[in-house]
N, C-alpha and C positions, 0 to 999 in steps of 0.2 A: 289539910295537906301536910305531908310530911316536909318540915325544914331542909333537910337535907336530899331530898326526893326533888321539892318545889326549885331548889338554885341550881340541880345538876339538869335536870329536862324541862324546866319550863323558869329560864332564869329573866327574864324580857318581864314576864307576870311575876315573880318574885319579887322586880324591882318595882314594879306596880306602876311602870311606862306603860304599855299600850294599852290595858284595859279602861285604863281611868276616863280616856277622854271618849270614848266609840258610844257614841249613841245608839240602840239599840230600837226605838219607836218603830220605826220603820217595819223593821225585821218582825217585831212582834203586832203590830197592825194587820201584816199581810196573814202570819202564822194564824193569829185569830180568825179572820175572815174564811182561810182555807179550813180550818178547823170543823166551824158551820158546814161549808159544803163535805168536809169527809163524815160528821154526822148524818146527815142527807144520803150519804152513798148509801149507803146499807140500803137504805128505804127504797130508794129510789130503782135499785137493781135487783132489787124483791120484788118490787113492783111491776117492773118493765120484764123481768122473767114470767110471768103471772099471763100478764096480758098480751105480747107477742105470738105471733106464728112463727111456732119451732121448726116449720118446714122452711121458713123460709133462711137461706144460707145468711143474707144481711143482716137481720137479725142475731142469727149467733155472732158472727165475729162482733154486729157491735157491742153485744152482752161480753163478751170475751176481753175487749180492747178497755171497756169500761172498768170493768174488772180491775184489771192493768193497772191501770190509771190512779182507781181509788186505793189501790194496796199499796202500791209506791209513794203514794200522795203522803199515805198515813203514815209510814215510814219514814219519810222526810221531817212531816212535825213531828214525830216523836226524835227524833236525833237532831232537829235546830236548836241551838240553845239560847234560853233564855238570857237578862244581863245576869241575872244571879249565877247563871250558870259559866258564866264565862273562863272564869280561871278552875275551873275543875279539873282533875288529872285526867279523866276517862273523853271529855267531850271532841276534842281535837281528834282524836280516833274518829270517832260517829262520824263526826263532819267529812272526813275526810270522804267516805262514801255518798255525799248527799248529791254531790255533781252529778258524778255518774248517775245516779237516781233519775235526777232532775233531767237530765238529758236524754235517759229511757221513756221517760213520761210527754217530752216532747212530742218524739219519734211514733208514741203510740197513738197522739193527739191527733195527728195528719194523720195517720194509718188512719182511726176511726173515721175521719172525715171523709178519705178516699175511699175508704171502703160503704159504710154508711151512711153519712150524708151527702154525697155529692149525687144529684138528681142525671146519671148518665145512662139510659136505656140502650144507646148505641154502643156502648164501650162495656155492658156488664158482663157480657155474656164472655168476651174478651178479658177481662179483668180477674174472674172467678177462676175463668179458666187458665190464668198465668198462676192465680194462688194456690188452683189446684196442684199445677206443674211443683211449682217450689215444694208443696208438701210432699209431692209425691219420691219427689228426688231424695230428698233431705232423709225420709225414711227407708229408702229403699239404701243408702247409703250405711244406715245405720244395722238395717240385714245384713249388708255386708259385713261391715266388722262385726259381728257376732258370730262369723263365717270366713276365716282368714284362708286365705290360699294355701291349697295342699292337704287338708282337715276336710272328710266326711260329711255334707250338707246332711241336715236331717231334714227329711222331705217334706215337713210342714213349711219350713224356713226356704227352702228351695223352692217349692209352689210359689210361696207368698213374694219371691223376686220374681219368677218368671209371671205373677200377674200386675207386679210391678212397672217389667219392663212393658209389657200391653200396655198399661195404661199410661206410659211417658209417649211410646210411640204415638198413642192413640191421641192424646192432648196434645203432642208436639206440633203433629200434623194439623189438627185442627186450629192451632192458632194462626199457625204459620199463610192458613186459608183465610181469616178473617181481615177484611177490608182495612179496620180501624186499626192493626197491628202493626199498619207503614207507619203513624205517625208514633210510635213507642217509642222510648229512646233505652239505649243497651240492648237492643235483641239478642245480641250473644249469649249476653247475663242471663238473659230470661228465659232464652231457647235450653241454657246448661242448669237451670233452676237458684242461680246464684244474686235473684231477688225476687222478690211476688209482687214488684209493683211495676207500670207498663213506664211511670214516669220518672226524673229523676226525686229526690226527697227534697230537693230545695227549690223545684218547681211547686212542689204540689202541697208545699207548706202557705204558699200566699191563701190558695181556697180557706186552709185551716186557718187566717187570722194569723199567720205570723210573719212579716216582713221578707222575702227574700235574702236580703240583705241580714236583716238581722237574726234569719238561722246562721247562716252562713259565718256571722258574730259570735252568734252563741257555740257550735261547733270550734272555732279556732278559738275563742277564750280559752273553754274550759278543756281543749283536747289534753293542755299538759297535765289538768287535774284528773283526769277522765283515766289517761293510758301510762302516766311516769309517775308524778310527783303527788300523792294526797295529802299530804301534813304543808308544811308550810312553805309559800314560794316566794315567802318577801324576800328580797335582796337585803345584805346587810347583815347587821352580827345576828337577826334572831331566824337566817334561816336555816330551818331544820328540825327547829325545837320545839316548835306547836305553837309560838308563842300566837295571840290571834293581835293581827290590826285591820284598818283602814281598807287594805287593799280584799283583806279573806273574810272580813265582814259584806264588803261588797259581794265577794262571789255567793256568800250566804242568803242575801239578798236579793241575788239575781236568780238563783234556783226557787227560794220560796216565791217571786212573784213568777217564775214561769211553772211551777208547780201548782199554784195557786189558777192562773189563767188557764189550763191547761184542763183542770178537775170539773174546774165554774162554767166553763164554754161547753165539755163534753155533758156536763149534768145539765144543764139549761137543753141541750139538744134531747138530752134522753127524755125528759121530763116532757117538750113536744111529743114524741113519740110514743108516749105512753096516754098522753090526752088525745093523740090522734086512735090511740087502741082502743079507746074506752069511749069514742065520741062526744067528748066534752069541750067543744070546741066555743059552742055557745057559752060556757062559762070561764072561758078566758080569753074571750074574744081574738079569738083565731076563727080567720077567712081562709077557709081552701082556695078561693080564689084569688085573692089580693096577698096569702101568703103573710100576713101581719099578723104580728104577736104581742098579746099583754102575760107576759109571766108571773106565776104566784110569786110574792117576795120572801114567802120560806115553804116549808117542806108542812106545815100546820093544815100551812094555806091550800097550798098546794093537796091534801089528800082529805080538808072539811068539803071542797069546793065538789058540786055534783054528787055525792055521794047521800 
């Protein structure tokens, strides 16, 4: 790094205060573990595309959400850095996006879960058809501005809104009839397509395995790094300047393990779902009935086993 580069924008790491003392084990335990599981993703969403019913709509979203997941995932370890990596000039940049990242990967975590794991036959037909809504809006929104007030509709584009609007009126109506639609929460939201899910996202984060409470954490931690501030928010002379401590190693930390948890939980599910495709249940001792599972402990294991 350039001398005179290194004391004007990164003067904290210049003096070789904050780097020296920040343990990094942590950070790179989890980085490795996640690592494994985004090696696995490829396979695994090869695999689970292969063997799914592509008619069935659960299936796509959760090929879709998994997706998600594993590209984010691997974006995140590739922009964590390592200790060596600490005082570099480019890395406080990367970082700066990892939040956000980390917190899309959340979001998508529940999503998969509500949408595909959660075992609700009363609620789906109710559920698809809220996500139908939201997609339907969302595009039809998008015909419009390609279609600005007072400009000549071309009658492909015009069609394709007026079968828009059928189809809002038509799911509108239909939710609106469905039993399970009282106990929703936001109906406004949902009726105007302004979310695809019936329940709030910090309800429906406990099914996914994540604390109420501690979404609800993780949202107000990292909103300031998320929506204002991505370089550095320590208080005090270094902030501003990228310099990394204590406090933005933490949030580092706290992104690779919900990254991490996030990848490991949704791949462990697909991996069921893939031995429930192939009927290898006897060779990982899964009971349909009893619902118990013994999981392969890699992806080796996992694809010598029955074959």
């Amino acid at each position: 790094m350039n001398d005179n580069y290194q004391m004007k924008f990164f003067p904290a790491i210049a003096a070789d205060e904050d780097t020296k003392g920040l343990s990094f084990v942590k950070l790179d335990e989890t980085l490795s573990s996640m690592k494994n599981w985004i090696d696995m993703s490829s396979h695994l969403s090869f695999e689970f595309s292969n063997t799914m019913d592509k008619k069935n709509i659960r299936n796509i979203i959760g090929a879709d959400l998994f997706s998600t997941i594993c590209s984010r995932a691997h974006t995140i370890s590739r922009l964590l850095p390592t200790a060596e990596q600490a005082s570099s000039e480019d890395y406080i940049w990367d970082c700066g996006s990892i939040l956000t990242l980390a917190r899309s990967i959340v979001e998508a975590r529940i999503a998969f879960h509500y949408f595909f794991v959660d075992d609700c036959p009363e609620e789906w037909d109710c559920r698809s058809a809220i996500l139908s809504l939201h997609s339907a809006i969302s595009f039809r929104k998008s015909c419009k501005l390609l279609s600005p007030v007072g400009c000549n509709q071309d009658k492909e584009l015009s069609d394709m809104i007026d079968n828009l609007d059928l189809k809002i009126l038509k799911l509108t109506s239909s939710i609106e009839g469905m039993e399970c639609f009282k106990n929703a929460h936001n109906k406004s939201q949902i009726l105007q397509g302004r979310t695809a899910l019936m329940y709030t996202i910090e309800k429906l984060a406990e099914p996914a395995g994540i604390p109420r409470q501690k979404y609800k954490m993780i949202q107000n931690e990292w909103c300031l790094h998320v929506h204002a501030n991505p370089v550095s928010t320590t208080l005090g002379q270094n902030i501003g300047t990228g310099a990394l401590t204590d406090k933005e190693l933490s949030f580092m930390e706290q992104a690779a393990e919900w990254a991490h948890f996030s990848i490991s939980e949704t791949g462990k599910e697909i991996m069921l779902a893939i031995m429930k495709n192939k009927n290898r249940h006897d060779n990982f001792g899964f009971d349909p009935c009893k619902m118990t599972i013994i999981r392969p402990k890699n992806i080796e294991e996992f694809f010598a086993c029955g074959s």
